[in-house]
N, C-alpha and C positions, 0 to 999 in steps of 0.2 A: 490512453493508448497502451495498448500491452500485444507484447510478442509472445509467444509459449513455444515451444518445439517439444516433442513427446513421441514416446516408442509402446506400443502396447506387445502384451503376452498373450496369445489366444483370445482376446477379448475377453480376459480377467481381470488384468493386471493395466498400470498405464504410469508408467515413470515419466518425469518431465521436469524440465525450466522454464521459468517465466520472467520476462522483466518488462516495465509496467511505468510509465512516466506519462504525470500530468503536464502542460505546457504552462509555462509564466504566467500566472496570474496575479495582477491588482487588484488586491480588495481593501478596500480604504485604507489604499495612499500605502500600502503595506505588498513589496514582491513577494508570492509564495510561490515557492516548489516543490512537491512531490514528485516521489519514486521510489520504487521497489525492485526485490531480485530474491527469489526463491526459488526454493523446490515445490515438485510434488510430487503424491503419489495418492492413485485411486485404484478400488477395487470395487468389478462389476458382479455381483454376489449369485446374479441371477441372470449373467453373459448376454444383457441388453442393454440399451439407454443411462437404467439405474446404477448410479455406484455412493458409494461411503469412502470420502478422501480426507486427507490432511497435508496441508502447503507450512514449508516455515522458510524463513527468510528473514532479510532487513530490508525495512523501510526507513526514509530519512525525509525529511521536512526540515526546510530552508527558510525563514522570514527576513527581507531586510526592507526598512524603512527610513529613510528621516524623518528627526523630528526635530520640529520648529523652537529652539528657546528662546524667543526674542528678542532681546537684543544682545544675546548672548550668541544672536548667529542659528546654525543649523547643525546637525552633527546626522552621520549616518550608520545605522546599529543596525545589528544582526543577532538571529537567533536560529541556533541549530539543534533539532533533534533526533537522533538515530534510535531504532527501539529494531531488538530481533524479535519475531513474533514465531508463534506457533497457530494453524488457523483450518479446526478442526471443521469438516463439509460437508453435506451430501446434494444431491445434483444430479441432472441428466444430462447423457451427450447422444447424442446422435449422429450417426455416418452414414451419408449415402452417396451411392455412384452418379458422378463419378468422384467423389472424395470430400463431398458438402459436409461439414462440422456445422452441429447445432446444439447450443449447449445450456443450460441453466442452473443456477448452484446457490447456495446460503449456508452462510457457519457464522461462529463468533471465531475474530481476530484475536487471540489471547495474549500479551505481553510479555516477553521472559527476562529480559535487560533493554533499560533506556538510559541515554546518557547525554545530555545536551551541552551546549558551549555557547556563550555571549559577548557580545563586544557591548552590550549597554554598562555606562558608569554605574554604581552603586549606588552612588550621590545622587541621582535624578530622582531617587522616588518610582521608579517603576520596574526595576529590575527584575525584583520577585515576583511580580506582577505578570510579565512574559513569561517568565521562565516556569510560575506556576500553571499558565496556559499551556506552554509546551508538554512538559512533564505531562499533565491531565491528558493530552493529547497522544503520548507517545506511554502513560500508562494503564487507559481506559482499556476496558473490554470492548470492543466497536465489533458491529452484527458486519456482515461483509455478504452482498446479494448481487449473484451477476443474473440481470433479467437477461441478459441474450446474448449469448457467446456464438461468433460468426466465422467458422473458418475454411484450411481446404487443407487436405491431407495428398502428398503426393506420395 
């Protein structure tokens, strides 16, 4: 789910903010969250559809789990990643009356600082293990494609 709010210039120009949250999800046995809050900003080169943008912002990814040690009980551990990203675009939008947003877009997410925090023991054996996950996660280049962008300009 993502909200945007944005002001255009002559249909050159299109400053804006976005923020952007996936809902709770279990994926084995593990809570994840997603979410994000940037900027942006696009320019329509040839004042239609087409434009060339660039969005930056922070994203953060939340995991927490328990895990079972037998008969040593359960214990419940978290892993947190926050990464600011820079996330170069290009894309079409379209506007029509009475105010229909239609929109399509692909870039790579580029990474600038990531910085994660854990409540897993060291002693378990797995530590590095998440937090090598996360990291990979929060330092990867990840391609970023909105097939259909849906909205209404008042």
């Amino acid at each position: 789910l993502s909200v945007e709010g944005f002001v255009t210039v002559d249909k050159l120009v299109l400053v804006g903010a976005e923020y952007s949250v996936l809902p709770t999800m279990n994926i084995g046995g593990v809570d994840t969250r997603l979410s994000a809050v940037a900027i942006d900003a696009r320019v329509f080169p040839f004042r239609g559809g087409f434009f060339i943008g660039v969005r930056g912002g922070r994203q953060a990814m939340s995991l927490t789990g328990t895990l079972d040690l037998g008969a040593l009980g359960a214990t419940t551990e978290s892993l947190d990643v926050s990464t600011w990203f820079v996330n170069p675009r290009v894309g079409f939008l379209w506007t029509w009356k009475p105010g229909l947003v239609v929109g399509i877009d692909a870039g790579l997410q580029v990474p600038v600082s990531v910085s994660s925090t854990t409540t897993l023991d060291t002693g378990l054996g797995i530590e590095s293990t998440l937090t090598r996950a996360g990291d990979t996660f929060g330092r990867a280049i990840l391609p970023t494609v909105d097939l259909l962008k849906i909205g209404l300009v008042f």
